[in-house]
PATOR-662161 format. One line per 3 residues: number of its first residue (from 0); for each residue y, x, z of C-alpha. Coordinates in pm, whole numbers, plus 50000, padded with zeros to 5 digits. Each point is the difference from the previous one (the first is absolute). Example, Ala and Ser with C-alpha at 12.3 -4.5 7.8 and 13.67 -1.06 7.14 Angstrom:
REM PATOR-662161
0	49550:51230:50780  50344:50137:49934
REM end
This chain:
REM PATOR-662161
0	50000:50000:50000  50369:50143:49919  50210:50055:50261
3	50346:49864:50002  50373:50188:50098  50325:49903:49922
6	50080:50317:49810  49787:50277:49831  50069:50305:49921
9	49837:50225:49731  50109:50361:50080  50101:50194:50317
12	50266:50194:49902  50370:49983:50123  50037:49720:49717
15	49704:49838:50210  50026:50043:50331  50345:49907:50051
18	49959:49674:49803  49687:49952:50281  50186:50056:50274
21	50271:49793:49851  49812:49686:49971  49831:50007:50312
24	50339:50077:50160  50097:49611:49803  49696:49877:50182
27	49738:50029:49726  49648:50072:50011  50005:50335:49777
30	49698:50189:49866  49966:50376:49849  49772:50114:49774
33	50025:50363:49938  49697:50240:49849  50146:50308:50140
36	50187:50087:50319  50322:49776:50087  50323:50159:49925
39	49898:50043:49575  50087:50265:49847  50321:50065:50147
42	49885:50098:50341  49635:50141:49854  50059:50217:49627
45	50386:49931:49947  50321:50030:50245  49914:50083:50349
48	49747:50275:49926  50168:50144:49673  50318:49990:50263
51	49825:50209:50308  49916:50263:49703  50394:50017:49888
54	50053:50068:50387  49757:50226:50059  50161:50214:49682
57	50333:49979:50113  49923:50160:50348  49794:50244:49840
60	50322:50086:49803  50235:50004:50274  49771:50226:50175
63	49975:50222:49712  50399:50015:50041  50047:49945:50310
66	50160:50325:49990  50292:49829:49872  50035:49856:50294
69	50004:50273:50196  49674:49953:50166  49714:50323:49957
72	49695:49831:49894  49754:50336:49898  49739:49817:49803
75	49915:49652:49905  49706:49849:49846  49908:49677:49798
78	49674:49852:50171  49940:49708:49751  49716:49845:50188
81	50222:49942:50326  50280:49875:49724  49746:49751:49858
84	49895:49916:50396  50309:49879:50100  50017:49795:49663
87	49698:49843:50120  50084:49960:50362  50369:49788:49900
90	49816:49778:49761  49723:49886:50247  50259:49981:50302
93	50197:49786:49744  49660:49757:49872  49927:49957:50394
96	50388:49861:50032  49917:49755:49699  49658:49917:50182
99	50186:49924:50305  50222:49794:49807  49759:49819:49816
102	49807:49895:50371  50364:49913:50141  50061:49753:49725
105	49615:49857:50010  49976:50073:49626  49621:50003:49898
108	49873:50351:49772  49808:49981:49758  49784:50306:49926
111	49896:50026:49635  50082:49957:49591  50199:49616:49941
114	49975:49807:49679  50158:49684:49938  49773:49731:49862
117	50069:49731:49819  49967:49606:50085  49701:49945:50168
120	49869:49764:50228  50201:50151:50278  50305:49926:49788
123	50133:49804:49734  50259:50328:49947  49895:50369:49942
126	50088:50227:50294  49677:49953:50207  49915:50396:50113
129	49676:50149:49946  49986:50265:50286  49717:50281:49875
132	49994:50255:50339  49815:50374:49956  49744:49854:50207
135	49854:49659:50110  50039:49689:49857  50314:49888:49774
138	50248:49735:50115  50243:49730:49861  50327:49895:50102
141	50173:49722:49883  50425:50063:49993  50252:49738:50021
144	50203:50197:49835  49894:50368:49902  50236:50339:49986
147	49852:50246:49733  50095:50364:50102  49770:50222:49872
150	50248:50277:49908  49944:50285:49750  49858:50312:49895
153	50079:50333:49844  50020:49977:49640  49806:50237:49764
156	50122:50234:49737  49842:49801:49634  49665:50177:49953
159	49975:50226:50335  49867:49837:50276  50008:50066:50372
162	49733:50236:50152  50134:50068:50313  49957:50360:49935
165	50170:50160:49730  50158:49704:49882  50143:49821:50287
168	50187:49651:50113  50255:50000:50265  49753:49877:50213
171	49781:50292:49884  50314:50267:50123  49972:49842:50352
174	49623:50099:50048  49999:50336:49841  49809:50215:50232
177	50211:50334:49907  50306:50031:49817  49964:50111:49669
180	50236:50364:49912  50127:49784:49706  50050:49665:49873
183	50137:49808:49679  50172:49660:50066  49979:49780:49751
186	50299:49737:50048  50354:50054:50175  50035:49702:50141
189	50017:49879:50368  49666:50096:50078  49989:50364:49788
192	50316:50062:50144  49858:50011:50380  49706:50140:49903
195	50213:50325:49831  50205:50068:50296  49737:49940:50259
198	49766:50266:49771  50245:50258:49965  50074:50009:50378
201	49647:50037:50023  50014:50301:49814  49844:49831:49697
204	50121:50083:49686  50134:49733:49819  50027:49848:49600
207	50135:49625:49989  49973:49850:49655  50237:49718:49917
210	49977:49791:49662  50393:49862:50072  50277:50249:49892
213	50045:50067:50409  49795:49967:50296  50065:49675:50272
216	50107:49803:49636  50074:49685:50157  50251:50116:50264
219	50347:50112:49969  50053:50250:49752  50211:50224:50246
222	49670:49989:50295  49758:50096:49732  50187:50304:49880
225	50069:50130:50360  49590:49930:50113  49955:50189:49691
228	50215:50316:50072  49874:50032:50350  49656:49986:49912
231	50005:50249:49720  50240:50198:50215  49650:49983:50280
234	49765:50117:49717  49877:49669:49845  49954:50013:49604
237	50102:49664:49800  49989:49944:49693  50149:49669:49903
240	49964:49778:49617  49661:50120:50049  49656:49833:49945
243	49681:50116:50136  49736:49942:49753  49675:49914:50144
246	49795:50089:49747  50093:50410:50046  49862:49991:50389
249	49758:50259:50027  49815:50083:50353  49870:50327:50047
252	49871:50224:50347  50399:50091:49990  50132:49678:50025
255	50184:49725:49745  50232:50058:49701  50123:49716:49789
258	50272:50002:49708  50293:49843:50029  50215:49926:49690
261	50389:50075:49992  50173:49868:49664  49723:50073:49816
264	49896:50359:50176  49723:50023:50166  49944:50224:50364
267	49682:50025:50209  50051:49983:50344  49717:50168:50223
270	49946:49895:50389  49746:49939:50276  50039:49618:49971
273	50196:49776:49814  50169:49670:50202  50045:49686:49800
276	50302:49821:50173  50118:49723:49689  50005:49708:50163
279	49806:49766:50191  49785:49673:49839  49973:49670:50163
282	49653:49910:50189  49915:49704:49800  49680:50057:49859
285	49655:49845:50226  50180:49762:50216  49954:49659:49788
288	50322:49997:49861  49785:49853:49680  49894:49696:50211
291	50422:49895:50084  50285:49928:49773  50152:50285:50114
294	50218:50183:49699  49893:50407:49973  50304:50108:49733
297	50015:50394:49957  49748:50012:50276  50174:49876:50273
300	50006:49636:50158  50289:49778:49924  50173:49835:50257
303	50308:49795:50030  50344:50053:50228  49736:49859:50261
306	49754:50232:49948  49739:49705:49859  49758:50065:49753
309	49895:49747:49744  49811:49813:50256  50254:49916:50293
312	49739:50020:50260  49970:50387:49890  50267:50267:50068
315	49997:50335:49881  50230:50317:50228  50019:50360:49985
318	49913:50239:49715  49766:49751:49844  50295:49813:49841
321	50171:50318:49874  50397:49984:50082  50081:50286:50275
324	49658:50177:50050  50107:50123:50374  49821:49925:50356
327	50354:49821:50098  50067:49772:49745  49631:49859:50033
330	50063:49928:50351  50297:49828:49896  49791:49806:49730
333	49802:49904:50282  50242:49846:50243  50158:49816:49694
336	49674:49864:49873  49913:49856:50395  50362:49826:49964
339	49916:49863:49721  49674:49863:50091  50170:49860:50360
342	50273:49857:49842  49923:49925:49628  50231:50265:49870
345	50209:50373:50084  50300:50141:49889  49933:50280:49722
348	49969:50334:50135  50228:50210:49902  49838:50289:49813
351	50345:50158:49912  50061:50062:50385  49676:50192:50049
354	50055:50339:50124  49769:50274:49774  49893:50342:50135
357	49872:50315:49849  49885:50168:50324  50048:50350:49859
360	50174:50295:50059  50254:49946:49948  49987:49577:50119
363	50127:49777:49771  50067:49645:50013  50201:49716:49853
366	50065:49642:50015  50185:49749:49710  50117:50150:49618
369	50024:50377:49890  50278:50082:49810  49817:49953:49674
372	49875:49645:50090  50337:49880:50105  50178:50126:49689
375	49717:49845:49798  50057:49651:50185  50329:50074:49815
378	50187:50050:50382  50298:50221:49982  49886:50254:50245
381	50220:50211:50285  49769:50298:50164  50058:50165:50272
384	49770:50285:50107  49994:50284:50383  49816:50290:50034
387	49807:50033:50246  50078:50396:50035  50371:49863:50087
390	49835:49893:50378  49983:50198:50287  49654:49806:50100
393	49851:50055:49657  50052:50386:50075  49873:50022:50340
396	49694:49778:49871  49972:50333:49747  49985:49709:49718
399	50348:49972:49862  49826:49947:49628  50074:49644:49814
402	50254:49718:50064  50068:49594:50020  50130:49873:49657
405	50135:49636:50031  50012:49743:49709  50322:49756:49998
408	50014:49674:49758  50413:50134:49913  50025:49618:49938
411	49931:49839:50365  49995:50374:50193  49630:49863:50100
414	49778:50324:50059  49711:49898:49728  49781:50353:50084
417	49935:50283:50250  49820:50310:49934  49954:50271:50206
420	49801:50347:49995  49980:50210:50274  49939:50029:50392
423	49903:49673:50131  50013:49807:49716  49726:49738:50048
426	50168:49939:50369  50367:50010:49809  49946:49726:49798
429	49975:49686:50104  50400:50010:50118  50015:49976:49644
432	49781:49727:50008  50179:49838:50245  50316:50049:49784
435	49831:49826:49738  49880:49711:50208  50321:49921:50117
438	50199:50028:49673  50196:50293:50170  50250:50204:49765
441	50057:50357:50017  50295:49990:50183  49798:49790:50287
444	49778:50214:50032  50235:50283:50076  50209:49822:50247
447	49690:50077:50243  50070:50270:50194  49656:50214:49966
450	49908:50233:50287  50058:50411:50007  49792:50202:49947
453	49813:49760:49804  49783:49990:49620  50137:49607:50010
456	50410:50158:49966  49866:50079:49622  50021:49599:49969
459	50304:49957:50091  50164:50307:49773  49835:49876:49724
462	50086:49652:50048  50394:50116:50039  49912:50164:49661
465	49930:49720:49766  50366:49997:49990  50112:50373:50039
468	50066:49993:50442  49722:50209:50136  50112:50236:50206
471	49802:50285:50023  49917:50057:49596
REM end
């Protein structure tokens, strides 16, 4: 016999769990069904762990210098096995907190693969859950109304596939049981991005292959030229307007080459692995999609404003539905789709006031238009742009690299964008997402009177320099 709740929800992850502790917060019963271990890939192959790594670099680096500093440190050492322990140790403290959570808000787990089935006898709609555990006997759960959040996975390169050891996934990187003396990247996104910096302060040495004419294409032209210079000026190789061709891999006892092809030359690159970091693809394949109405266009799952699928009984969050593929924004999806099913409907979510981070060194992060964008949306455009190296705390931090650049509508004075690279950046930003929120013009934001010595007086000197004021340029 089926077993009834309120709300189900296929998928753990931060898309997931939020939207189950949502609903039973509105005084549902709620249900998860999750194959793997709650928290998705965020918490398991993507942000937490990949983020402990970046730490663990960035100490071993200010060790390294710590001379700088003028503290004698005689020798340091990388031990990569205590690195990858205290990965492990933060993501299982974290899964027990989402455990807890899960008890607190008397939300049933569900071990095991979920597939939607179709009408049946349990239900004149599809959305009735087959529940098929490791072990032991399968289970089915019958949804009221049923959140799909299955989330997404790395995304091959056309004709190479994953082997998780010369050829590796992002979630491939994280389990690596040495570090390899030399890597090719192929893809300069987000995720090669990290990867590059967090490498080369491992003492890796680095090739990043972009197909766009520069590396980090879709943010602000300004952040991806300065991410750029400061990793080259750390050692990393990119090559950018390049594609890898597939068909050229080679594996050999030395390692990996593959050609990549530059306006029509060709170069072999030669490494110890090669990581594939393109993109990520939508986990829509073996969960009964077939047996809904649910739309699949592109490979994602179409939603409306409301985050309904074909079948209004059937929601769809997260990376599964392909707008913002970040741990946040699912979460947000989540909380919006619960409103929706309490009240019948949701305001839209704002995706243009979505803070997005590059947690590299140097940080990046932005929020709203770039430059580019707003000039294309045919906006008459007033910049105004700080250095960080004009700050006394951006010096004593021994990171006085990068700056905020602020995008103003000339029109309205509404800030439309905010891009920053440098020290803090991911922390930096969402005052600029705040800005954005509340409409706020340039000159609003600089009538706050930022703390000193502080990296937040770089807002306020740019801000004052949309229209020519700041004071310390």
């Amino acid at each position: 016999m089926a077993r009834e709740f309120d709300v189900v929800v296929l998928g753990g992850g931060p898309g997931g769990y939020v939207a189950a502790i949502r609903a039973a917060q509105a005084g549902k019963s709620v249900a998860i069904v999750e194959q793997g271990k709650l928290g998705g890939t965020c918490l398991h192959r993507g942000c937490i762990p990949s983020k402990a790594f970046l730490k663990s670099a960035a100490v071993y680096q200010t060790v390294k210098h710590a001379a700088t500093y003028g503290v004698d440190v005689p020798e340091s050492f990388l031990r990569f096995e205590q690195v990858k322990q205290r990965k492990q140790e933060i993501v299982d403290g974290l899964e027990a907190g989402i455990q807890h959570l899960m008890k607190k808000g008397k939300i049933e787990v569900f071990h095991g693969r979920g597939s939607i089935l179709g009408p049946s006898i349990f239900s004149p709609m599809p959305g009735t859950i087959s529940v098929e555990p490791e072990e032991g006997e399968g289970e089915l759960i019958l949804p009221r109304q049923l959140i799909v959040a299955t989330g997404s996975r790395p995304r091959p390169l056309n004709g190479l596939a994953f082997d998780s050891e010369y050829v590796l996934s992002s979630d491939d990187a994280l389990d690596m049981a040495d570090l390899p003396k030399s890597i090719v990247i192929i893809g300069g996104g987000v995720i090669g991005v990290e990867w590059a910096s967090m490498l080369t302060d491992f003492d890796v040495a680095v090739t990043v292959v972009e197909f766009s004419d520069r590396i980090l294409p879709t943010e602000d032209a300004a952040v991806s030229r300065e991410v750029a210079r400061q990793l080259k000026k750390r050692g990393v190789k990119i090559h950018t307007g390049a594609a890898a061709q597939s068909d050229t891999f080679r594996m050999s006892e030395d390692g990996v080459s593959i050609a990549i092809d530059r306006n029509g030359e060709q170069t072999t690159l030669e490494a110890d692995k090669l990581l594939v970091a393109i993109g990520r693809m939508a986990n829509v394949e073996g969960i009964g999609i077939e047996n809904t109405n649910i739309v699949v266009e592109n490979g994602f799952i179409q939603v409306d404003d409301h985050f309904r699928t074909k079948d209004q009984h059937i929601y769809a969050i997260g990376d599964v539905i392909g707008r913002l593929q970040l741990a946040h924004v699912a979460s947000a999806e989540g909380v919006k789709a619960v409103e929706a099913i309490v009240h019948g409907t949701t305001t839209p979510l704002e995706y243009a006031f979505v803070p997005r981070c590059i947690y590299s060194v140097p940080e990046a992060a932005s929020v709203g238009l770039t430059e580019d964008e707003a000039k294309r949306a045919g906006m008459d455009v007033k910049v105004g742009s700080f250095s960080f190296n004009g700050l006394g705390k951006a010096r004593i931090e021994g990171e006085a690299a990068g700056f905020i650049k602020l995008v103003s509508d000339a029109k309205t004075d509404d800030l439309v964008g905010v891009h920053i690279v440098g020290p803090k950046a991911t922390e930096l930003i969402s005052e600029g997402g705040l800005a954005l929120v509340l409409n706020a013009t340039a000159w609003e934001v600089g009538q706050l009177v930022h703390p000193h010595p502080a990296l937040s007086e770089a807002f306020g000197e740019a801000a004052l320099a949309v229209d020519g004021l700041a004071v310390h340029a």
